[in-house]
C-alpha positions as CSV (number, residue, x, y, z in Angstrom):
1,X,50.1,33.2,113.9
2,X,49.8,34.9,110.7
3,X,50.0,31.2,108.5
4,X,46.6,30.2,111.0
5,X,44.9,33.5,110.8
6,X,45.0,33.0,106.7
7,X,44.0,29.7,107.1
8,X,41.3,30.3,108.9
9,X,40.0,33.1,106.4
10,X,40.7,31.0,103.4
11,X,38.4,28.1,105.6
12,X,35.5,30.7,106.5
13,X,35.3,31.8,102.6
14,X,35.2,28.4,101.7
15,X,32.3,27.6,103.6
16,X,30.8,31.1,103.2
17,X,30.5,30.1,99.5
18,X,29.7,26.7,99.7
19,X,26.9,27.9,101.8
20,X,25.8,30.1,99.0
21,X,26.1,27.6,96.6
22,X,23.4,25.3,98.7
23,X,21.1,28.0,99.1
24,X,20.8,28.8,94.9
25,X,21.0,24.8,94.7
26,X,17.9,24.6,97.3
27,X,16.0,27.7,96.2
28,X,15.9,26.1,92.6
29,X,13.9,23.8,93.7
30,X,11.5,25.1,96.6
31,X,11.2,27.8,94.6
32,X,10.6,27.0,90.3
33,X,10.5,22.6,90.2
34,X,8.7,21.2,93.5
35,X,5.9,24.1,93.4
36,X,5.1,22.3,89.7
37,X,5.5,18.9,89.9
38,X,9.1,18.9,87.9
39,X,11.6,16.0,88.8
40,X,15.1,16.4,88.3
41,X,17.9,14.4,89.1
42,X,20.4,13.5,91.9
43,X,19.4,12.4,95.3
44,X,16.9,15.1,95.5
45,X,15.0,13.9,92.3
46,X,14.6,10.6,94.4
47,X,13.6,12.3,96.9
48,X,11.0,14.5,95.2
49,X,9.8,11.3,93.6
50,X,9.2,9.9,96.6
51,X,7.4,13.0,98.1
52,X,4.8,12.4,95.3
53,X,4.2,9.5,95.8
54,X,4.0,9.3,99.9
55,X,4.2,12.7,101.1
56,X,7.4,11.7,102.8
57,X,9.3,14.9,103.3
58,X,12.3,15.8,100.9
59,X,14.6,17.0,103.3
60,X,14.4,13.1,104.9
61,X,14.9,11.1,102.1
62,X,17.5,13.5,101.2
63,X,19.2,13.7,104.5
64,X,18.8,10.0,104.1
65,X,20.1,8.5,100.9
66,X,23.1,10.9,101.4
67,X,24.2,9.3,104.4
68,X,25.2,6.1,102.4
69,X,26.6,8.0,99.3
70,X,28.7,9.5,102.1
71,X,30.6,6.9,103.3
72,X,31.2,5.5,100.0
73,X,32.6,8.9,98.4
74,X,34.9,10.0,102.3
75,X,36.8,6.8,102.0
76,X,37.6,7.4,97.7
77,X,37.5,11.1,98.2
78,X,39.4,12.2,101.1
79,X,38.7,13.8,105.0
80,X,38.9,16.9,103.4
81,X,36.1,16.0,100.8
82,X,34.2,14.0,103.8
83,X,34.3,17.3,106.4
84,X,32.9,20.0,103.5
85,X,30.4,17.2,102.1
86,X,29.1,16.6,105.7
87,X,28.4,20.3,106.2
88,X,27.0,20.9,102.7
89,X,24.4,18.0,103.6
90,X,23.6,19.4,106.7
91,X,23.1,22.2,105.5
92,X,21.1,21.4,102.2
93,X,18.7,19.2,104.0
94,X,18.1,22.0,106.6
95,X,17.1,24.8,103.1
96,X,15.2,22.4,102.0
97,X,13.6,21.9,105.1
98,X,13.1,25.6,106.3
99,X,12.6,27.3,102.9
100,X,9.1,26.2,101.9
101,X,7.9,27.8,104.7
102,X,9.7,31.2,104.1
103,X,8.8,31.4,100.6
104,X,5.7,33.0,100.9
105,X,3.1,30.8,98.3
106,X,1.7,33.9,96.6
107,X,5.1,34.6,95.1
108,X,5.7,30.9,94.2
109,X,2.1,31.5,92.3
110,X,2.8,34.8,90.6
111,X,6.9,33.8,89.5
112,X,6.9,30.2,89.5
113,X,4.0,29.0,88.3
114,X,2.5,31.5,86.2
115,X,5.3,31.0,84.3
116,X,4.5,28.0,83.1
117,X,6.7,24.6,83.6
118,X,9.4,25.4,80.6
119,X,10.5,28.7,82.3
120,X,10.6,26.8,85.6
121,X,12.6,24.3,84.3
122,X,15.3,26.2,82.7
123,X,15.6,29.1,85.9
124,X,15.3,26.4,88.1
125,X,18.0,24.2,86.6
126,X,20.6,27.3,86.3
127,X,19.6,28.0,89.5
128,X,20.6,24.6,90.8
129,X,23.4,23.9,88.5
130,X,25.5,27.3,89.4
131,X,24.9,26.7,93.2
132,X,26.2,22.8,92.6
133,X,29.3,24.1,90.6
134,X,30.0,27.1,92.9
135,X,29.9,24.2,96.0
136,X,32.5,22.3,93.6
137,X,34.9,24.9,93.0
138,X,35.6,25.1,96.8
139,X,35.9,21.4,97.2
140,X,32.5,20.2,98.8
141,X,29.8,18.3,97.4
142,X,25.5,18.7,97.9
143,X,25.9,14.9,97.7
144,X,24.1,12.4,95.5
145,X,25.2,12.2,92.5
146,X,27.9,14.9,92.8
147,X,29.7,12.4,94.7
148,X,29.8,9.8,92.2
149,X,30.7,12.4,89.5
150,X,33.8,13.6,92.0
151,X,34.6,10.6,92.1
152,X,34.9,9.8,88.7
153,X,36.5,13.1,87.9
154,X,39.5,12.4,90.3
155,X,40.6,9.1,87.9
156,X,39.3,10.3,84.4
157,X,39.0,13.4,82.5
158,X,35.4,13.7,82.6
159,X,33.5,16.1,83.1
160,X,31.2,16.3,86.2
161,X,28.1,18.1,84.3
162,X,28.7,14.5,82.2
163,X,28.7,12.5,84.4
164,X,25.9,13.8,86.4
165,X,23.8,13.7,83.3
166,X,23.9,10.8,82.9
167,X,23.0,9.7,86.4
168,X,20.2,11.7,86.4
169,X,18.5,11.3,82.7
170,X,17.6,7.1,84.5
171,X,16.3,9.2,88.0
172,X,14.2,11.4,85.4
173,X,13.2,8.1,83.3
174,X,11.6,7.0,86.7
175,X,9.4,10.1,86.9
176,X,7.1,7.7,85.2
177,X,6.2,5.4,88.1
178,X,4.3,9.3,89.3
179,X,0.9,9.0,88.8
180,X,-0.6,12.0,86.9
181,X,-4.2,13.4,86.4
182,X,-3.1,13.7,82.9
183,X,-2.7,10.0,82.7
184,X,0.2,9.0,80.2
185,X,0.4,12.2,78.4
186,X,1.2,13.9,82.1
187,X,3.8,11.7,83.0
188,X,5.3,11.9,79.7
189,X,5.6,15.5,79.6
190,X,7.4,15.4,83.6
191,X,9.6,13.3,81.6
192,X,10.8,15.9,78.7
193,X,10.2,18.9,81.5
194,X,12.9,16.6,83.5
195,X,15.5,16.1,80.4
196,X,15.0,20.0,79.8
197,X,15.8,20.7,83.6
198,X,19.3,18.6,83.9
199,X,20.4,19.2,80.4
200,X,20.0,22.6,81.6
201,X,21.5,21.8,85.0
202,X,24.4,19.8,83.7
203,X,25.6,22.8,80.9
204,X,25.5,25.4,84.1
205,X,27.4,22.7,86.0
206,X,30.5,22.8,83.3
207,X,29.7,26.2,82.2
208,X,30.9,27.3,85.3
209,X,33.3,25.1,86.4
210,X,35.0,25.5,82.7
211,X,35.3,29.2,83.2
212,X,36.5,29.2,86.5
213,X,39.7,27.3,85.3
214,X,40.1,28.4,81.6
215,X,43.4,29.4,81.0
216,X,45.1,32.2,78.4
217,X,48.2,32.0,76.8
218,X,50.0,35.5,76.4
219,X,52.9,36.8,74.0
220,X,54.4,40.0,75.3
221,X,56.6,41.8,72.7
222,X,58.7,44.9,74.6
223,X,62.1,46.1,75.0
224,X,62.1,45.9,78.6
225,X,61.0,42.1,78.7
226,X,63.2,41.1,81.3
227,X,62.0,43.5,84.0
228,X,58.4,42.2,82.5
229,X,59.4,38.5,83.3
230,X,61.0,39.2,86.5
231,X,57.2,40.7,88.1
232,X,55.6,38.0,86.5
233,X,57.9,35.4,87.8
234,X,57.5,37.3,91.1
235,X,53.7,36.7,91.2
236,X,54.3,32.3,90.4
237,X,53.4,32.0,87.4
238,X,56.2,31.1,84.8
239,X,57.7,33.1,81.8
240,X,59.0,31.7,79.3
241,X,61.6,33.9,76.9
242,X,61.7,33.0,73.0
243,X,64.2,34.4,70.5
244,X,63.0,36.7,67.7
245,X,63.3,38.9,64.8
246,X,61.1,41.9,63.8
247,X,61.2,41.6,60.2
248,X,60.3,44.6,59.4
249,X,63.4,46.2,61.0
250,X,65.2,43.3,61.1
251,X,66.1,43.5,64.7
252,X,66.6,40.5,67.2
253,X,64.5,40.8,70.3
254,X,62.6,38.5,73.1
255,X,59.1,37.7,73.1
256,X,57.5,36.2,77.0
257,X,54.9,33.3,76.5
258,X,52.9,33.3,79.3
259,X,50.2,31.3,80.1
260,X,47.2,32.2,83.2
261,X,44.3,31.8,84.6
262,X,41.1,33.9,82.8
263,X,40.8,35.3,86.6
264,X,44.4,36.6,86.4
265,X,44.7,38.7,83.3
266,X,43.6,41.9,84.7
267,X,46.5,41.4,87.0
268,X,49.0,40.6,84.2
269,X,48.0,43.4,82.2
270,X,48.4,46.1,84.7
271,X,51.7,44.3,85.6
272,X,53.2,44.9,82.2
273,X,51.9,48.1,82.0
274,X,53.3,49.5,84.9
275,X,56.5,48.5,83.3
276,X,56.0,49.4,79.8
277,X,53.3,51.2,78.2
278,X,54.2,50.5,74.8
279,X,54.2,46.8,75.1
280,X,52.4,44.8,72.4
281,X,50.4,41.8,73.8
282,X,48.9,39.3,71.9
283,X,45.9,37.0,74.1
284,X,44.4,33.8,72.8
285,X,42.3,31.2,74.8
286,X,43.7,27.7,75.3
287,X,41.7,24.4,75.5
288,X,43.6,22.7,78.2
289,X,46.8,23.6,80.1
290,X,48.2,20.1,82.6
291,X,51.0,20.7,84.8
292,X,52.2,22.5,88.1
293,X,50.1,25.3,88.8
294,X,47.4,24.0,86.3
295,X,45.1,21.0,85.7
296,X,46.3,17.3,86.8
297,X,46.7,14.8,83.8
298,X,44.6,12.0,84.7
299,X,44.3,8.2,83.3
């Protein structure tokens, strides 16, 4: 009863924050890119471009082209990938449906477009690219071309900012078929506004993602290093014990290696100091860690 009723938590956070993720995704673009003419990528660049040049609502074309993507990306990706994607979809084409008209237009005015475009584009595309990367992080997708770069990132070690960059700097390029009453020198400029907005997008994208899984490696110098180990071991996380000297004092002794998670240290650290006060540690960042507990090596 207990394994369910964690389950079930762990499920409801997931989708709590996936959620969340959609409405900064959404938001970012009711609220700082649509309101000035900006186009972005992924299937809602397509869709905005679209919307300029018919009027067709986003939230259709959206709704839409996802469908397709879908199917492609639950038969690579997984049911897992398939049930959080079809939710975050749902749910993605209903903010972009429902939030223009909650936005109230005099604040769009005063924030978003007296701004000015280059502002827009750079809260806008953090906006967006923390809510798509906070939507990663719990396994789910706002579709488009997320789905692609998921799928990419599950053979190769590629980033999904990367990938997703380059998908979207040919959407942007397209921003040119818009017609403008600036004539060229308009549509040129939606252009570098656009590479400005998913440059800006993808960075957030692995900016986040990056620091969600950066890892530290540890070296714990005390006396009591095996009653160190043995809480750490306690926890899952592995210890490894390496012979030393203090050359100073000439004394043998153990160091622990340890390597963690960023999001774990403050753990660590009160671990070890609830066991020794004294302790020396010594903390350096590490580019990569592969292997149980860690990042998958990938072909």
């Amino acid at each position: 009863m207990e394994a369910k009723t964690k389950r079930l938590l762990e499920s409801t956070k997931e989708y709590a924050l996936i959620t969340l993720g959609l409405l900064m995704y959404s938001l970012g673009w009711v609220f700082f890119l649509i309101p000035n003419g900006m186009v972005g990528g992924g299937v809602t660049g397509i869709g905005v471009i679209i919307y300029y040049l018919t009027s067709f609502p986003v939230s259709y074309s959206f709704f839409l082209i996802n469908l397709i993507l879908l199917a492609i990306g639950l038969k690579i990706l997984g049911k897992g990938f398939g049930a959080k994607s079809v939710y975050a979809i749902i749910i993605c084409t209903l903010f972009l449906k429902i939030l223009p008209d909650l936005v109230p237009q005099e604040i769009i005015e005063d924030i978003a477009i007296g701004n000015g475009k280059l502002l827009s584009a750079l809260i806008g595309g953090a906006l967006a690219g923390s809510g798509i990367a906070l939507t990663f992080t719990q396994g789910g997708s706002s579709g488009g071309t997320d789905i692609i770069a998921l799928i990419v990132n599950k053979y190769r070690n590629i980033s999904p900012g990367k990938v997703i960059l380059i998908s979207d700097l040919i959407i942007v390029l397209c921003s040119l078929l818009v017609p403008s009453t600036e004539g060229v020198g308009g549509r040129v400029a939606t252009v570098i506004y656009g590479l400005v907005l998913i440059s800006v997008t993808g960075y957030s994208i692995d900016l986040f993602i990056s620091g969600a899984k950066q890892s530290v490696q540890l070296f714990i110098f005390s006396n009591r290093y095996k009653e160190i180990a043995d809480r750490i071991a306690a926890t899952g996380r592995g210890v490894t014990v390496i012979e030393a000297m203090g050359w100073y004092t000439k004394e043998s002794g153990r160091v622990l290696m340890v390597i963690v998670r960023r999001t774990e240290i403050n753990f660590i650290f009160k671990t070890i100091k609830e066991v020794d006060k004294e302790a020396f540690i010594s903390l350096a960042n590490v580019m990569g860690v592969f292997g149980k507990g860690f990042d998958t090596i990938k072909k």
